[in-house]
N, C-alpha and C positions, 0 to 999 in steps of 0.2 A: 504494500500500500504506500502510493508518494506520502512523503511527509507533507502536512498542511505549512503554506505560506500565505503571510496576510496582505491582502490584497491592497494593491497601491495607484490612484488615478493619480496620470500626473499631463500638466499642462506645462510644456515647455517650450520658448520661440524667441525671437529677436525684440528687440524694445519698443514697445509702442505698438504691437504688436494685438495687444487686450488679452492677454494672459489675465490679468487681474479681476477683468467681467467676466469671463466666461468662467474662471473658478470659482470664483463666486454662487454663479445661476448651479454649477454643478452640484454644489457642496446644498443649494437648497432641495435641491432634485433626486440626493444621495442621501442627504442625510449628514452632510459631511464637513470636515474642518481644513480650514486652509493650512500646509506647513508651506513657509517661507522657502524657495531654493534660489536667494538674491546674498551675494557676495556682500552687497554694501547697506542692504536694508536692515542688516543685522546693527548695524551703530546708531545710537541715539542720537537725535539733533539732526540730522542727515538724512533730511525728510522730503525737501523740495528736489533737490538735484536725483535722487535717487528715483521718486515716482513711489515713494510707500504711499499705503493706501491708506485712505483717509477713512474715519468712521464712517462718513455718510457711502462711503464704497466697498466697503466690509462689509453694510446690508446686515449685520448682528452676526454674521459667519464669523465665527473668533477664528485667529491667524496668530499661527506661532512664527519663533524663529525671527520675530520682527522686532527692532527698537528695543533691543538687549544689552548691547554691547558696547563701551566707552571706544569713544574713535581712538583714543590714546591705545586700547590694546589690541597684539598681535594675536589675530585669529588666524587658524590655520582650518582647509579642509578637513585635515581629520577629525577637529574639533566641531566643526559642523557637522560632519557626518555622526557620530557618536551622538551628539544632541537630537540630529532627526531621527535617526533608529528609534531612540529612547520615547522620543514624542509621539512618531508611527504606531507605535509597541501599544504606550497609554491612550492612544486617540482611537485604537483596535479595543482596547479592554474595554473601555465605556459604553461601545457599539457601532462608535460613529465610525464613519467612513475617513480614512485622509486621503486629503489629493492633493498631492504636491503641486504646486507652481512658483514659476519663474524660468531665470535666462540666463543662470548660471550653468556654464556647458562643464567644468569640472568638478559642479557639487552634483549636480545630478549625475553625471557618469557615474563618480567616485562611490556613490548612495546605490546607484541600481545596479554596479556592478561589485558588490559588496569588496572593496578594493581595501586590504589592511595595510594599516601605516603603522612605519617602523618608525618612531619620534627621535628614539635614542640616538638615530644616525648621525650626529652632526658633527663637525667641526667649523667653530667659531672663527677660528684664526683662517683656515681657509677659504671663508667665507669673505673675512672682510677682505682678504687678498685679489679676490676677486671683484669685490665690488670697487678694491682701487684698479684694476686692470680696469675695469668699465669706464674710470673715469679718465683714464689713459687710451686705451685704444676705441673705445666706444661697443657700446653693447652688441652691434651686429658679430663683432670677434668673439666674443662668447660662446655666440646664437652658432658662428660657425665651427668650432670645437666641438660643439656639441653635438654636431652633425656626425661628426666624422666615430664620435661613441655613442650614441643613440639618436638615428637618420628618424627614427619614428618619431620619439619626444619634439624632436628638433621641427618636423614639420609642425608637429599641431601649436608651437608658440609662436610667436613672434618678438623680435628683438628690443619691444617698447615692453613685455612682460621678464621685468630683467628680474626681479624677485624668483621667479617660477625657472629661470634660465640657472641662475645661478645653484639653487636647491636642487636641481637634475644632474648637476656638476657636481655638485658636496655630495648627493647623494653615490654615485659612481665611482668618486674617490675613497671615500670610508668606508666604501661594501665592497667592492668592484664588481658590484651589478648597475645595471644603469634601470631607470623606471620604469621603462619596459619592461625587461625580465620580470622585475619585482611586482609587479603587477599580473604580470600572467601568474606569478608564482600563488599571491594574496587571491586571488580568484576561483584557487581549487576550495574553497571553505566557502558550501554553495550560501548564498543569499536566504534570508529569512523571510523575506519580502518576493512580493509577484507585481512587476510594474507592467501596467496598462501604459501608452505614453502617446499621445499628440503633440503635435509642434504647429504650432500657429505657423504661416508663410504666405507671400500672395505672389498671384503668377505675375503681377506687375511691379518689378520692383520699385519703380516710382511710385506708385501707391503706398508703399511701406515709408517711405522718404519722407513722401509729402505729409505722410500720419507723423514720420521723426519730427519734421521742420514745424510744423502746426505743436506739439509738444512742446518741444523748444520754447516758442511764444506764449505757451501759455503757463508754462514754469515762471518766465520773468513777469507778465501779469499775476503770478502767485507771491511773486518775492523771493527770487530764484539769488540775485543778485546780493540784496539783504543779508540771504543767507549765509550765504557764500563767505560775505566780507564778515559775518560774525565768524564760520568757522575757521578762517585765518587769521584770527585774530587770538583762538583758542589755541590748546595745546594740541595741537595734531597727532595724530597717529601716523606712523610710514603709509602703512595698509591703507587708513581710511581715506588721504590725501590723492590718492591715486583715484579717487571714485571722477566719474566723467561728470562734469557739471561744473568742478570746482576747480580743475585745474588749469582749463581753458581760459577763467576768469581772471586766473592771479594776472597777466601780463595787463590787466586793467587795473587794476589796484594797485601796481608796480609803478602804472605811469607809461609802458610803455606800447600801451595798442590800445585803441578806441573801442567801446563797448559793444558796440555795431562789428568791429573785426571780432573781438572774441566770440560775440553770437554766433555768425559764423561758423569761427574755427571750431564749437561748440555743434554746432550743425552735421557739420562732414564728419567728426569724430564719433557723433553716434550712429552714424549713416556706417560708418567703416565698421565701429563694435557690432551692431546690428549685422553686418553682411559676417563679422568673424563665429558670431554665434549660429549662423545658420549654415555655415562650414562645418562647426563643430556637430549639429545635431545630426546633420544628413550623412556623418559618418555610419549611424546607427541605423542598421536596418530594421531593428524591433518596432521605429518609431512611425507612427502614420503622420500625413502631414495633409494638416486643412486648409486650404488659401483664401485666406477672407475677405479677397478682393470678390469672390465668387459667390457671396452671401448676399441675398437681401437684407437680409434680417438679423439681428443677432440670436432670436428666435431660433431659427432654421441652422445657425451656427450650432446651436448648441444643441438641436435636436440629434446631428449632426454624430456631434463627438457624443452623446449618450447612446446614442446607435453601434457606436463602435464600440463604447467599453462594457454591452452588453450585458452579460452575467455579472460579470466582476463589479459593477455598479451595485449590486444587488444584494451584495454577501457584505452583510452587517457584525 
């Protein structure tokens, strides 16, 4: 007899995308609780740049994994994964349904492909040695190192994710396995979880854009800006400083770009994250993909995905 696995809906896609409505409507339709799968939604304060959901868009669906975490501290994947499991486990024991959402393409892998992390691995001094080579040669020399001991790792980053680059490097010097291996190896301890998975996408990608750019504009009629200049003015976190909203801003605050260019440069950069997270999901053949440029309705959206996650919607 299979062993029982607890059933997991999850809404994953590019930003701006409506991940957030349509788990929403699920979770009413299910029976069910939102867990958070957003890198930056996890920090407190970090509210407007991010796109966390507001109460009146919660709709009374309570949402974990959201507005926990001091931008000052260093979260790592593993540490989110541990916390989702845990929250998965108790959001099962109650009755309720979880359905993951978000557009985080290494929390959700890491979560659905129960992938174990080895914490101990480090070396500090290596570490920083490396992060002065970055400031010497510049991060692509890294990126390209790393090609040449794990071609896999090496395509799925990019040389602006220099954090992720350099920990793939610590990690293959203290083991001498590179994340690869270790990851196929973490994968034989099967998963406790059964993910159902859609991925929001539209056949037009200007459609997706034009939803980014409309975003955009209506973050800075939120206080997009406000925000921003409060949380540079606060004690930063490495991690949390990196979120897209905020960084784009500083060269205005600096004095040295007009608000109109950093909007902008703010524009293209989620258009670029956006196209890297829908690289990352379409790696995964498990995942079905809705295009919402295709919907009337968001009705008919979500008739849509309850259609596909069929039974598993149904197991309380």
């Amino acid at each position: 007899m299979a062993e029982y696995k607890i059933p997991v809906l999850a809404v994953v896609g590019p930003t701006a995308s409506g991940k957030t409505s349509l788990g929403v409507n699920i979770c009413k339709a299910v029976d069910g609780e939102v867990v958070s799968c957003d890198s930056m939604q996890i920090y407190k304060g970090m509210t407007i740049a991010t796109a966390k959901p507001t109460a009146d868009e919660m709709e009374g669906i309570p949402h974990h994994l959201i507005d926990f975490a001091e931008p000052t501290e260093v979260f790592s994947v593993a540490k989110y994964c541990e916390m989702a499991k845990e929250t998965i486990k108790d959001i099962h024991a109650r009755g309720k349904v979880p359905v993951l959402v978000g557009g985080t393409g290494l929390y959700y892998s890491s979560l659905a492909d129960n992938i174990e992390f080895l914490e101990e691995e480090s070396d500090f001094e290596y570490r920083e040695a490396l992060k002065e080579r970055a400031e010497k040669e510049g991060a692509e020399a890294l990126l390209s190192e790393l090609r040449l001991i794990d071609p896999e790792s090496a395509a799925r980053l990019h040389a602006n994710n220099l954090g992720r680059v350099i920990r793939a490097l610590e990690i293959y010097h203290t083991t001498g396995k590179t994340i690869t291996q270790q990851n196929e190896l973490s994968k034989l301890q099967p998963s406790p979880f059964e993910f159902k998975t859609i991925c929001l996408d539209a056949e037009d990608r200007q459609f997706l854009y034009d939803r980014i750019n409309l975003r955009v504009d209506l973050m800075v009629k939120a206080g997009l800006v406000e925000e921003a200049e409060r949380f540079f003015k606060s004690d930063v976190g490495r991690t949390a400083v990196q979120a897209i909203g905020y960084k784009e801003l500083k060269p205005y605050f600096d004095g040295y770009s007009t608000l109109d260019e950093c909007l902008d440069m703010l524009k293209m950069q989620t258009r670029r994250y956006a196209k890297r997270q829908l690289t990352w999901f379409r790696r995964d053949e498990r995942i079905k993909f809705l295009k919402i440029d295709k919907y009337e309705s968001s009705a008919a959206l979500l008739a849509d995905a309850l259609e596909y996650f069929g039974k598993e919607s149904e197991q309380i």
